[in-house]
C-alpha positions as CSV (number, residue, x, y, z in Angstrom):
1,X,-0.2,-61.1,6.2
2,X,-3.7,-59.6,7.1
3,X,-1.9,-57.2,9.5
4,X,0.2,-56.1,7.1
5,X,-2.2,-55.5,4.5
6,X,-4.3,-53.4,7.5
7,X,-0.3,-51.6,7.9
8,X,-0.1,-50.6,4.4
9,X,-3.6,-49.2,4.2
10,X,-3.3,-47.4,7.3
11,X,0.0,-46.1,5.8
12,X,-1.9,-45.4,2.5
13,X,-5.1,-43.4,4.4
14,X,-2.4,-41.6,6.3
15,X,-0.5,-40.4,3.6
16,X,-3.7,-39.1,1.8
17,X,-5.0,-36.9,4.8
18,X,-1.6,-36.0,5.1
19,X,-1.4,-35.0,1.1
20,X,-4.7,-33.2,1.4
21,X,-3.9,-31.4,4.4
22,X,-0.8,-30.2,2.5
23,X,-2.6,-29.3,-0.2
24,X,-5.8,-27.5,2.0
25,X,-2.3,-25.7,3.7
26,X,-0.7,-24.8,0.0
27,X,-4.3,-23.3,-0.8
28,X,-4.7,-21.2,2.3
29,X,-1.1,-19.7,1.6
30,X,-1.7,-19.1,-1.8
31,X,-4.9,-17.4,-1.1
32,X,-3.1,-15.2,1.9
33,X,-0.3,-14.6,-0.9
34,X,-3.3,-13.2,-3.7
35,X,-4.9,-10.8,-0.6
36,X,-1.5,-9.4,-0.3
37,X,-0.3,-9.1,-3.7
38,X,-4.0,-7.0,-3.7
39,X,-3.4,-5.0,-0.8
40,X,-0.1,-4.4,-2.0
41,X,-1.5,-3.0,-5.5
42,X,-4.2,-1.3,-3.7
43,X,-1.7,0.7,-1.4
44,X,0.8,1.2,-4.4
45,X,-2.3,2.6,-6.9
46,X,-3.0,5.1,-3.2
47,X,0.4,5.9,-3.2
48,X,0.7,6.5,-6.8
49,X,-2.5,8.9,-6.6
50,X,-1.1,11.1,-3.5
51,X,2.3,11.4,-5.1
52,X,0.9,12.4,-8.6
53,X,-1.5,14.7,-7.1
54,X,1.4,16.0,-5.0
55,X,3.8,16.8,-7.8
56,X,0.5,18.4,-10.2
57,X,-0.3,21.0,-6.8
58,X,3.4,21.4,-6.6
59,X,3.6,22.3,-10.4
60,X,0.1,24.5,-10.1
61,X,1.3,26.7,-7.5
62,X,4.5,27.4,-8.9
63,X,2.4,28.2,-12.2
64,X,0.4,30.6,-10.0
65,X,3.4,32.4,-8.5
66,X,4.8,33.2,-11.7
67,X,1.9,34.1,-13.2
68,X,1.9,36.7,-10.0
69,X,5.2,37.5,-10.6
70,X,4.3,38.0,-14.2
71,X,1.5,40.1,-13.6
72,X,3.2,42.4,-10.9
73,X,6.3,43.0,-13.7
74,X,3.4,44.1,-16.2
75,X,1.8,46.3,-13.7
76,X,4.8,47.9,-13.0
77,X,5.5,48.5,-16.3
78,X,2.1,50.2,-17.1
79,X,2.9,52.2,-14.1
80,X,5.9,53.8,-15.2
81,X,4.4,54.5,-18.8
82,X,1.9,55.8,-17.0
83,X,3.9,58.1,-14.8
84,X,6.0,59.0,-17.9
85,X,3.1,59.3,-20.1
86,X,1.4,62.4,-16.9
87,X,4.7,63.6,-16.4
88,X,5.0,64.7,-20.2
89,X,1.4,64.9,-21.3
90,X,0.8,68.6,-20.7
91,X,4.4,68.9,-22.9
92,X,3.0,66.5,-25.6
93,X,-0.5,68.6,-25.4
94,X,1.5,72.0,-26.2
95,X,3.5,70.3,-29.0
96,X,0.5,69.3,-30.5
97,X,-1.2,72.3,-30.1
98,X,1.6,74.5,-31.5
99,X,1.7,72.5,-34.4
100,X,-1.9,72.9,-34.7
101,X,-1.2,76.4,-34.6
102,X,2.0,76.9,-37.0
103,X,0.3,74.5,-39.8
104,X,-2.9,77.4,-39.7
């Protein structure tokens, strides 16, 4: 009977280092399982920053090239006013002059 009792409580102490060394086991998993999941986030916060910052210089320098573009087409313009305006200034200058000259 002795011997059995010893059996049982053997049986007993083994199941209990086994149940804690499942339970050390379940805890070092979890833990591997939160560094992850953190990584993970980490990496997806980097990854969200490079692709955000990506797409806003994308969106920047297309701003800047049509600001160019918008500059060059107003440049232009005041370019052929100007060109217009010295190609018929000395005719503007006599109109005005003659009638300057016809109201005296």
């Amino acid at each position: 009977m002795e011997f059995v009792m010893n059996k049982v409580m053997s049986i007993d102490k083994d199941a209990e280092r086994y149940r804690k060394g499942i339970d050390e086991l379940i805890k070092e998993k979890q833990d591997e399982l939160e560094k992850t999941i953190l990584d993970m986030r980490s990496n997806f916060e980097e990854e969200s920053k490079i692709i955000k910052s990506t797409i806003s210089n994308e969106k920047i320098t297309k701003a800047d090239n049509r600001a160019e573009n918008i500059i060059k087409e107003k440049e232009e313009g005041l370019n052929d006013i100007n060109a217009k305006y010295q190609i018929n200034k000395l005719k503007i200058v006599d109109e005005v002059f003659n009638r300057i000259i016809k109201s005296l």
